[in-house]
N, C-alpha and C positions, 0 to 999 in steps of 0.2 A: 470801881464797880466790881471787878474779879474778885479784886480781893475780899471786898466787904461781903458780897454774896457767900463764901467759903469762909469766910468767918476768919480772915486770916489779918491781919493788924493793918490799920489806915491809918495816913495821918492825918487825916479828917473827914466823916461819914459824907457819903454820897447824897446828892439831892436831886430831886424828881416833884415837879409843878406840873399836871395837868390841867385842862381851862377848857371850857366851850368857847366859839368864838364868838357869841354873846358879851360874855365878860372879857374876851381877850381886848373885844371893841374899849371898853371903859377902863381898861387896866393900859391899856397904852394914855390915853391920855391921861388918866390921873400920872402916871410915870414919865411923861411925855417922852415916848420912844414910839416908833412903829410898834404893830403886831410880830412883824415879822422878826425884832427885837429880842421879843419877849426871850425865847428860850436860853437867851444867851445872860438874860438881866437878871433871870430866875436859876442860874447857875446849872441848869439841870445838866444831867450825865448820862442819862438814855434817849436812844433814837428808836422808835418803831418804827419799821418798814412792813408795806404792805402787796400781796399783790396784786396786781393793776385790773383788778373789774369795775370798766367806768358804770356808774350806775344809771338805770333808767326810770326818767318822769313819767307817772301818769299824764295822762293827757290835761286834767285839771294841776296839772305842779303840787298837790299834795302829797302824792306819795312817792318817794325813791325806791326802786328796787334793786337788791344788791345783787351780788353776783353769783348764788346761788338759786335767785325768785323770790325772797321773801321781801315784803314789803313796808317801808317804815316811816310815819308822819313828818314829814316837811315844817309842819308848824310848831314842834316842839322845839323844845333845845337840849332834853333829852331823848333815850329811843321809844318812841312807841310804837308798837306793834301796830302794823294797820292791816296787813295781807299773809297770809298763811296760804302758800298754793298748795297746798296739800290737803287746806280741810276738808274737801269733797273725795277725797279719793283714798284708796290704800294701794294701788298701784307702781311700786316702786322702779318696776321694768322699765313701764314709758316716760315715767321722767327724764324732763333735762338735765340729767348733772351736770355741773362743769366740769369742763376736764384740765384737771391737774398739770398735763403734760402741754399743753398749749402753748409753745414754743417764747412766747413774747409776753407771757403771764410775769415774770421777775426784771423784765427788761428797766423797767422804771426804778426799783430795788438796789438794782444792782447801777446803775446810775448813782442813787443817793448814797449808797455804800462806799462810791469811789471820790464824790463830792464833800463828802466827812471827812474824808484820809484819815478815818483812825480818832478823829476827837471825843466820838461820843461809843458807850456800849451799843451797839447794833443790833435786836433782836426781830424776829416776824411778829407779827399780829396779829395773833390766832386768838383773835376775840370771835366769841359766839362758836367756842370748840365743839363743844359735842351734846351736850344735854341742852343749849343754849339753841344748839342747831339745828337743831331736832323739834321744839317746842316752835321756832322759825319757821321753819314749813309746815307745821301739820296745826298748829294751836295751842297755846299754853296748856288749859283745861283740856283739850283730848290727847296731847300727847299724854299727859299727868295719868288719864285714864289708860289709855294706851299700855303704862309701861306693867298696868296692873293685870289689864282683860287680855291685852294681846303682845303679851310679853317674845314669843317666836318671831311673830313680825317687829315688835319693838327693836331686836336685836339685831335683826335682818338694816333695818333702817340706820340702826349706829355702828355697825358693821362698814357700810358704803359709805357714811360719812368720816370713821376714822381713817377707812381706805385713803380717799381723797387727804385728809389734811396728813397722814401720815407721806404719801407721796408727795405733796408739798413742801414737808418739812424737812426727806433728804433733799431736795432742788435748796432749799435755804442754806444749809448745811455745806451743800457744796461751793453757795455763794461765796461763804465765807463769813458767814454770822458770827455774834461772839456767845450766842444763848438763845434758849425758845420764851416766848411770852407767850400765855394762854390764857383767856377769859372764860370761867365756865360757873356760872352762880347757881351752888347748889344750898344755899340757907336762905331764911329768912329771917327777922328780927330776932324772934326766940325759938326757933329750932329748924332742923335741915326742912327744908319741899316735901320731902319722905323719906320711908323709913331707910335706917341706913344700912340694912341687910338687901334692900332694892336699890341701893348707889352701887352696894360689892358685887351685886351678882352683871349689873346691867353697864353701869358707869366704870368700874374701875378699871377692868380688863384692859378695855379699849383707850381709855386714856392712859394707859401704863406702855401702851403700843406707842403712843405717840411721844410720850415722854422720851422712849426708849434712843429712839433718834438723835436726841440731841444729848443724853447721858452717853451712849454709844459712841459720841464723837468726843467725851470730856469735855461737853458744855453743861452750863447752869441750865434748869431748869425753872421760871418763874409763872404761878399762880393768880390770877386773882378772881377769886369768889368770895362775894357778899356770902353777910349773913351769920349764923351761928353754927358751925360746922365741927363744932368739939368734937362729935363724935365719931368722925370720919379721917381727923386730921393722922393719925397715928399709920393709918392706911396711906395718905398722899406722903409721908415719910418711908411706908414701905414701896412704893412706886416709883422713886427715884424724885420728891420736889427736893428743890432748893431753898428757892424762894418765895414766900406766901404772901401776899396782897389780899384786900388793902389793908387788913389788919385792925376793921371799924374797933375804936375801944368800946362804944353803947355795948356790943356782942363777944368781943373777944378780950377780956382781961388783962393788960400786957404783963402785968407784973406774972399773972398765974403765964400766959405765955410763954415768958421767955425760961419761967421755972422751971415749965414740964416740957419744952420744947427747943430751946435755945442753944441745945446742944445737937439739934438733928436738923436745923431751920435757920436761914434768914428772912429777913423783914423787909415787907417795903411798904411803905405810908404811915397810919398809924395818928394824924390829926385831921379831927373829925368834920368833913362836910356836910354831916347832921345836925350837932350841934354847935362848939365851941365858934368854925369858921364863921357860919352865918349871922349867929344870934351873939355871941359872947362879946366883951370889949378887948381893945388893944394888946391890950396890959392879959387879960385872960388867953388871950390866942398867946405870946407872947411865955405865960408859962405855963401854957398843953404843949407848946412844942419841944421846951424842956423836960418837960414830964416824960413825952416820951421816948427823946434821946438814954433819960435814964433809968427808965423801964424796961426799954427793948433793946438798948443796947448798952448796958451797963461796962461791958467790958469794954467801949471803945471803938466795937466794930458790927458788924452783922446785924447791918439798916439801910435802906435806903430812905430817906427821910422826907418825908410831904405829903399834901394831903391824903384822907382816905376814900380819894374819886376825883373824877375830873370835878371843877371848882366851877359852879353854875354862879349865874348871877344875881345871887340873892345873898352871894359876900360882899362887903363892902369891900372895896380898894383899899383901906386903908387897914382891913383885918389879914388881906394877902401882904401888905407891904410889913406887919407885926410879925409875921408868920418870917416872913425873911430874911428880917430883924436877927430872932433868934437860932436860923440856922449856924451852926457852927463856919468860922473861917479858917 
């Protein structure tokens, strides 16, 4: 995984299988293995670790709330937004943040860290970083408006939240991580959320602060945002990424990628949970995932290799086990 990240020679590209455990259910039996199997049967090579905000039910068991307050449907099997505690208010004083320094917040972390001994790459779980975070508590559409009408407070708001994740991230750091992982989807099918002189002025600073952390220590830095984000990518190379996810090819071109990029960037995913996995046959899953070993990673190296999202259930078993098929051994 180090090395592939850094672009430096492997003797064979890294692999990475995300799942719901929707589908983890039917992917054990058609496999017949446990779930708890799985990660070992799907070769994967990364371990996220998270830390430990147990979440809370509504009282009707539809909604979990995590451990910031935002609120997210129970009946999906993806995330839906269900609770924004901030839509009502601009108040940023009297909010509850969590706090970072909460003595027992990595204790579970640092457990799975020592429970690994080393097998797997280890990074945090800094899904829903900062523009993810932000639209979490206050509302997709008013944060959107937000960053336009009340751009001083907007700042004020992703200010306190890189605070917190950046104080998180030296505590990981001292863990003993071997890298940072971050979730933050700033595209959409065919072009960024907005414009991208309002990512640089509002987005970038602050995620450049948190990056810092883990380049700071000479760890990899890895991305993943959906979407179409050509026009920003040059900026997340000057900010210290390493590694870019998921690298949908519907949005991002691999061949043009790896051309105008391949030399500042590695890769992780890259086979599509949009189309090929769900809807394509065997034989067609089978060779996208060659496709894009030799698109993205022509030289050999600088890939992590599997799908582009966690894998819902609307692949067949039998298009994940093609998928598997042609991973390199």
């Amino acid at each position: 995984m180090r090395r592939a990240l850094w672009r430096q020679p492997v003797d064979r590209l890294p692999v990475q299988t995300n799942y719901t455990g929707t589908l983890a259910a039917s992917l054990a039996t058609h496999l017949a293995c446990t779930t708890a199997d799985l990660p070992t049967r799907f070769d994967n090579h990364l371990l996220r670790i998270d830390a430990d905000h147990p979440p809370r039910l509504s009282a009707d068991g539809l909604v979990s709330f995590d451990g910031w307050g935002a609120g997210w449907g129970t009946a999906t099997e993806g995330y839906w937004h269900a609770v924004a505690p901030m839509a009502e208010t601009s108040d940023l004083e009297a909010y509850p943040w969590p706090d970072p320094q909460t003595p027992a917040l990595l204790d579970k972390a640092a457990a799975a860290i020592a429970a690994d001994a080393g097998r797997h790459f280890v990074v945090p779980n800094f899904g829903f970083a900062l523009f993810e975070r932000a639209w979490s508590l206050r509302g997709f559409d008013a944060f959107l408006m937000d960053m336009v009408c009340e751009p001083e407070w907007t700042a004020d708001l992703l200010d306190r939240i890189a605070a917190i994740q950046t104080t998180l991230a030296r505590r990981f750091v001292a863990l003993g991580v071997d890298g940072g992982y971050f979730g933050d989807d700033y595209g959409a099918q065919k072009s960024l959320l907005f414009s991208p002189a309002l990512w640089r002025q509002l987005i970038k600073p602050r995620l450049a602060q948190m990056f810092a952390v883990f380049r700071n220590a000479g760890l990899p830095v890895i991305l993943h945002t959906d979407g179409d984000i050509w026009p920003i990518l040059p900026d997340l190379v000057d900010i210290g990424l390493t590694c870019l996810n998921p690298v949908q090819p519907e949005v991002l071109e691999h061949a043009r990628l790896y051309r105008e990029f391949g030399q500042h960037l590695s890769f992780y995913g890259g086979i599509s949970t949009q189309s090929v996995l769900p809807n394509g046959s065997p034989d067609e899953v089978r060779a996208a995932t060659r496709t894009c070993i030799r698109n993205l990673a022509p030289d050999g190296t600088g890939l992590i290799l599997g799908p582009s999202h966690r894998m819902q259930s609307d692949i067949p078993p039998a298009n994940v086990v093609a998928m598997l098929d042609a991973f390199p051994i």
